[in-house]
C-alpha positions in Angstrom: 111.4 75.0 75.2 107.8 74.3 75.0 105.6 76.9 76.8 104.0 76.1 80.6 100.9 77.6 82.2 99.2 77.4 85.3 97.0 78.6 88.1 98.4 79.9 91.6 96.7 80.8 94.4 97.3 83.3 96.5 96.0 82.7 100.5 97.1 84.1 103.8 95.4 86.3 106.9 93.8 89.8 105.7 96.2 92.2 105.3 99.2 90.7 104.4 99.6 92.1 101.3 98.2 89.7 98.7 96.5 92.4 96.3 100.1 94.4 96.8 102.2 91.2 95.6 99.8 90.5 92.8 99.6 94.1 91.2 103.3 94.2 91.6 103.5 90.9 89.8 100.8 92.3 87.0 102.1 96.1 86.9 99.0 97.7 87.0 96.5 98.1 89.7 93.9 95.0 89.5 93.0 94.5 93.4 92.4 97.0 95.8 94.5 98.2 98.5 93.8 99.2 102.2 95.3 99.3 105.2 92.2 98.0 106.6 91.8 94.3 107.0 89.3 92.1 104.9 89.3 94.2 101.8 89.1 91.4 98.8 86.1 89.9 98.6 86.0 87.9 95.7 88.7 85.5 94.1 90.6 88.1 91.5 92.3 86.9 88.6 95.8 88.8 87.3 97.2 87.3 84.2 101.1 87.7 84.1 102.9 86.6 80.9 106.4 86.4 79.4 107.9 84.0 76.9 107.9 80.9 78.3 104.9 81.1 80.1 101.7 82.4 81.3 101.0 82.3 85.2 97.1 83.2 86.0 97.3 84.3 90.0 93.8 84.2 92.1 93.8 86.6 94.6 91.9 85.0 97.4 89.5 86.9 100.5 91.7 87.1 103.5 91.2 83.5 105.7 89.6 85.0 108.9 86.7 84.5 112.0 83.4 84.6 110.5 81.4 87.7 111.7 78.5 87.3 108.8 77.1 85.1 105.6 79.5 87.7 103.8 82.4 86.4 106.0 81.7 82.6 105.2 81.6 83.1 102.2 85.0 84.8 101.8 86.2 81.9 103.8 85.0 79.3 101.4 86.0 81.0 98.1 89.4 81.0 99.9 89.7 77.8 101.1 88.2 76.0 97.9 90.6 77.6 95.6 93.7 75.5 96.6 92.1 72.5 94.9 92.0 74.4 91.3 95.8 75.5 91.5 98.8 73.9 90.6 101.0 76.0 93.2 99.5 77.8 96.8 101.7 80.9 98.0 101.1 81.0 101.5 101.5 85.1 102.2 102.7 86.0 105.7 103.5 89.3 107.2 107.4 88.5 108.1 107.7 92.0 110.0 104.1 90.9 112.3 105.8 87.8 113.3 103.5 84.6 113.3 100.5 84.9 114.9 97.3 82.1 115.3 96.1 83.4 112.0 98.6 82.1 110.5 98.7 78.8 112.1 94.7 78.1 111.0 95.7 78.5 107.4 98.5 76.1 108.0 96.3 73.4 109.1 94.1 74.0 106.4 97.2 73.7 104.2 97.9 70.5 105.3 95.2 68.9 103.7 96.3 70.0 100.5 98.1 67.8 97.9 98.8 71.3 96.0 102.2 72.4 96.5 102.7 74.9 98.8 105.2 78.0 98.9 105.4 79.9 101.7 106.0 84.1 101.0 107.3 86.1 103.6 106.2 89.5 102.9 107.3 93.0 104.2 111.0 92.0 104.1 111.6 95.5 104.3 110.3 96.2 107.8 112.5 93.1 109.1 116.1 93.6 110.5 117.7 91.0 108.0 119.1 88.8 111.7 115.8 88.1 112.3 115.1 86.6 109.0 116.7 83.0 109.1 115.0 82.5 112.6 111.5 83.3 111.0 112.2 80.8 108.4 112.7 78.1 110.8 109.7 78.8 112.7 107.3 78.9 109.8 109.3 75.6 108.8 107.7 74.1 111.6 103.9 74.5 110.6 104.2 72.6 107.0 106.3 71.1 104.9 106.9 74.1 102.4 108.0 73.4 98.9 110.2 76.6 98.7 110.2 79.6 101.5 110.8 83.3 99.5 111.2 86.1 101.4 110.0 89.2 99.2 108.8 92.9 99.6 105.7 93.1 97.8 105.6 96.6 98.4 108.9 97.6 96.4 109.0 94.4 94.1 112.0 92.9 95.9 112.9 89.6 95.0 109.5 89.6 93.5 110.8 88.4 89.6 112.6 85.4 91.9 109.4 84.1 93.2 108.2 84.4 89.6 111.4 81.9 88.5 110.6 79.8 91.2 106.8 79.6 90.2 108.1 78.0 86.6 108.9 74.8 87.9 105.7 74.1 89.0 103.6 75.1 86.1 102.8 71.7 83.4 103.2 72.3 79.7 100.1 74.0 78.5 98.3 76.9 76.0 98.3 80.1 76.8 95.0 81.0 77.9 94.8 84.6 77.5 96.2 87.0 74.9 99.7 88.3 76.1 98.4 92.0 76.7 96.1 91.0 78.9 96.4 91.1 82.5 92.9 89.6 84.0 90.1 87.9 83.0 87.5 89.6 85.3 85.1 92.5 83.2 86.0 96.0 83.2 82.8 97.0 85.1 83.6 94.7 88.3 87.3 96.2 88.5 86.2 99.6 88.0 83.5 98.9 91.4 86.1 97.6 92.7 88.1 101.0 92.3 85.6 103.0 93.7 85.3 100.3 97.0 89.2 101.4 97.3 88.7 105.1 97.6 86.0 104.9 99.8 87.8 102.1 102.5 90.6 104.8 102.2 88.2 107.9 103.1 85.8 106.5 106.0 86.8 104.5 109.4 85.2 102.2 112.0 81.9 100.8 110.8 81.3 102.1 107.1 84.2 99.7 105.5 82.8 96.6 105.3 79.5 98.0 105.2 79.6 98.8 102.0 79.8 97.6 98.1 79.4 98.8 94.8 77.7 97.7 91.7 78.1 99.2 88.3 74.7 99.8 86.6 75.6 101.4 83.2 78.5 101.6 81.5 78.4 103.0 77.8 80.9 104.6 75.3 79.1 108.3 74.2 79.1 109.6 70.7 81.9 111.9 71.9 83.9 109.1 72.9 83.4 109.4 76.4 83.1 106.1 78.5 80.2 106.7 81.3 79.7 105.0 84.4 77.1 105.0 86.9 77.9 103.4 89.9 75.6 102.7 92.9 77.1 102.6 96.6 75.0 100.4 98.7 75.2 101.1 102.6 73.5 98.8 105.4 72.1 102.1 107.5 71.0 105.5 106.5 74.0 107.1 109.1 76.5 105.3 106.7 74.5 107.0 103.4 75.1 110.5 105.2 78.9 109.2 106.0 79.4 108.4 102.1 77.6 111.7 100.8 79.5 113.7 103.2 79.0 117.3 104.7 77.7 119.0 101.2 78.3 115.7 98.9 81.9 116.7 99.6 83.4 113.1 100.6 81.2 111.4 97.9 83.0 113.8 95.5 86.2 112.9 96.4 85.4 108.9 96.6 84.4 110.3 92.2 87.7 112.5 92.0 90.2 109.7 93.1 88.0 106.9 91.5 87.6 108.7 87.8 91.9 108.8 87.8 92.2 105.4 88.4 89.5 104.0 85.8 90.4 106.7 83.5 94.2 105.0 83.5 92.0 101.0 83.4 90.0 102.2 80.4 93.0 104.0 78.6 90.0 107.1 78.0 88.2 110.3 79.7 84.7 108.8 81.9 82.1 110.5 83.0 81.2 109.1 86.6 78.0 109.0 88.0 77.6 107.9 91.8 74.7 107.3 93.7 74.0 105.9 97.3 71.7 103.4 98.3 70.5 101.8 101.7 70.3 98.1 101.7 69.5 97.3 105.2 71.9 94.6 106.8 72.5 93.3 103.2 75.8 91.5 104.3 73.4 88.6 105.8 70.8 88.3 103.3 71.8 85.7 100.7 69.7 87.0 97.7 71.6 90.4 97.9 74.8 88.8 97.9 73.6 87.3 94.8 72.7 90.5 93.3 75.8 91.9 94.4 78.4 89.1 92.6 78.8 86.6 95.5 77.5 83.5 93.6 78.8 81.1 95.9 75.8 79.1 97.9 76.3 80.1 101.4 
């Protein structure tokens, strides 16, 4: 059998689970996770591999209403993916229920030669009766290639999806080395680490206020990897939000960050953060620049 690879994009409303399914499909934590909506930001690339073939998966921004130059481009990046692809899954919450979100992506879809494979996620939070009418519904919107109901959370029916992907994948090299499981650099996943802990510490407006850039990353005589990290914030009330009553909340983002890239980097790190004000940065177009959105807005 000769060996098939391929690109698949991942698309659906925030919050659906798309960085869930993807690290469960990788095995290691690549994209960040939040309860709150909007979290991915850029497209992420996860690298799965077995014998016969070699799947790279782009994780896409959620497909939402514009509120900022930020949020246009997130839309854009997600929408222009499905031409670069050879499959789309089309991630839906199946325990939400379809909602207009949902039906904007499918008449995007529809312009797309690209197959198209419709995921229902959160399978577990669905009485299984309800299943089979879901299907149908969602059978309306599109003409689906396959529909695959799967719980990203626990990894059911996840390694069926995978089967399912084969089909669609052409003959073709393997692009990256087996052992490797994406092909961004190790100092945008580790920002991205430290974006997690702080979406999971702070509510309301600090979120999506924020981002993180790595500014030096080096490997110390004693074989110590260390980072230093900048947090930029759009107001100085956000900068006290992130520092926290005594630096404690900016120590925690550190404590639960350092874990995580200690288990990327496969070593002990020394991490340095530091907060910055960037006054309403999500709207200037050079900053995004600066910050890794490359896209022309």
């Amino acid at each position: 059998m000769k060996f098939k690879s391929g690109f698949v994009a991942i698309v659906g409303r925030p919050n659906v689970g798309k960085s869930t399914l993807m690290n469960q499909v990788i095995g290691q934590k690549i994209a960040i996770m939040s309860d709150k909506p909007q979290t991915t930001r850029n497209k992420i690339h996860g690298v799965y591999t077995n014998n016969q073939s070699q799947i790279v998966f782009l994780d896409t921004p959620g497909i939402h209403k514009r509120q900022s130059k930020l949020g246009d481009y997130m839309n854009q990046t997600a929408l222009s993916t499905l031409g670069e692809v050879e499959a789309v899954l089309f991630l839906v919450d199946a325990a939400d229920g379809m909602g207009g979100g949902d039906r904007y992506i499918a008449e995007q879809l529809n312009n797309v030669k690209t197959p198209i494979i419709l995921v229902l996620n959160k399978i577990d939070k669905l009485e299984p009766e309800a299943l089979l009418p879901l299907m149908a519904e969602y059978q309306k919107l599109h003409d689906f290639a396959e529909i695959i109901p799967v719980s990203a959370k626990f990894g059911s029916n996840v390694n069926t999806l995978l089967e399912q992907l084969q089909k669609y994948l052409p003959e073709g090299p393997q692009y990256y080395p087996a052992d490797q499981i994406t092909d961004h650099p190790e100092q945008f996943v580790c920002a991205e680490l430290i974006r997690e802990k702080i979406l999971h510490l702070t509510r309301e407006e600090v979120p999506h206020s924020i981002a993180v850039a790595i500014e030096d990353m080096r490997v110390e005589p004693n074989g110590i990897v260390h980072v230093s990290a900048v947090i930029f914030v759009e107001r100085d009330s956000q900068k006290g939000i992130i520092i926290g009553k005594q630096g404690a909340l900016l120590k925690e983002v550190g404590r639960r960050a350092r874990t995580d890239i200690e288990n990327l980097l496969g070593s002990k790190i020394f991490l340095e953060l530091w907060v910055k004000v960037k006054k309403d940065w999500r709207n200037q177009d050079r900053v995004l620049r600066d910050l890794g959105f490359h896209k022309d807005l």
